[in-house]
C-alpha positions in Angstrom: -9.8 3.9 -83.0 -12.9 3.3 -81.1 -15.2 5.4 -79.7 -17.0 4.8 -76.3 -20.2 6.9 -75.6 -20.3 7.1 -71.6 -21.8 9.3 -69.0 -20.4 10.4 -65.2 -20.9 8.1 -62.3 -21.7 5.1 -64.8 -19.4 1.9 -63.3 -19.8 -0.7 -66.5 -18.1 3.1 -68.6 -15.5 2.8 -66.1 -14.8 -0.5 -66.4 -15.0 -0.3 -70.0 -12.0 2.3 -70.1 -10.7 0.4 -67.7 -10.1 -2.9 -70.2 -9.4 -1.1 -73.0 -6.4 1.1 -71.3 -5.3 -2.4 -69.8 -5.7 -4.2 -72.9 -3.4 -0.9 -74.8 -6.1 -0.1 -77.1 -6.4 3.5 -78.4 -10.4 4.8 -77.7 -11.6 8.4 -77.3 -14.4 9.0 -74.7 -17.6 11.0 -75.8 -19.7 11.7 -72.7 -23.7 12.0 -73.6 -24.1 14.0 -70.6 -21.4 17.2 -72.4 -23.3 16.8 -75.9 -26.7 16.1 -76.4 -26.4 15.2 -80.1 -24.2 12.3 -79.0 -27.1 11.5 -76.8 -29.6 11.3 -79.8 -27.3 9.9 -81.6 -27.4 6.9 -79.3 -31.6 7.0 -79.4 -31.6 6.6 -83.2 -29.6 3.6 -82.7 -32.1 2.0 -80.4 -29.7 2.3 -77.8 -30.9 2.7 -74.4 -27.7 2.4 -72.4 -24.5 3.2 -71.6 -21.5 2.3 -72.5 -21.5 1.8 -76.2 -18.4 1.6 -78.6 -18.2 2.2 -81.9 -15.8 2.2 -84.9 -16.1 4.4 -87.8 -19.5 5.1 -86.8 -21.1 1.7 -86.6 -21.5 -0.8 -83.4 -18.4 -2.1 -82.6 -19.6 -5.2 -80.0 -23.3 -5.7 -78.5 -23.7 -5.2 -75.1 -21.5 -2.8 -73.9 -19.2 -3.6 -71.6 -20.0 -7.2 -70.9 -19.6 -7.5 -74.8 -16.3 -6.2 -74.8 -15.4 -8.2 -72.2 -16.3 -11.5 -74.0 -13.8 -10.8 -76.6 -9.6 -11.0 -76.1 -7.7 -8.4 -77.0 -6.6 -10.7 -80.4 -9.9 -10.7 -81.4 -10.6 -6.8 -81.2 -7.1 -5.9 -82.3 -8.2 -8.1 -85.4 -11.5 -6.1 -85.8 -10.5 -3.0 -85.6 
């Protein structure tokens, strides 16, 4: 399952739930605004943006949502 860290009022988070509910594939939202260690989390990364998804802990695709967007639902069905 991935795991997209988002915050409220962010539109490339939206559309990144958006694709993934569209393309059917399972994701579980952690919000950097509700927990703080997800937000440091994120800064040891040497992330400086939102989203980001992860699987099992480790970058799932560069660039966020305009990553994600690159790839067809094949190909991330395939990675994960």
């Amino acid at each position: 399952m991935l795991t997209v860290y988002s915050k409220n009022h962010c539109s490339y988070c939206d559309s990144t739930k958006q694709l993934l509910s569209i393309m059917e594939i399972p994701y579980e939202i952690i919000n950097v605004e509700d927990k703080p260690e997800a937000y440091e989390f994120l800064i040891q990364e040497g992330h400086r943006s939102v989203p980001q998804i992860y699987k099992d802990g480790k970058i799932f695709v560069e660039g966020g949502y305009q990553g994600l967007n690159k790839l067809t639902k094949d190909e991330i069905i395939n990675q994960l």
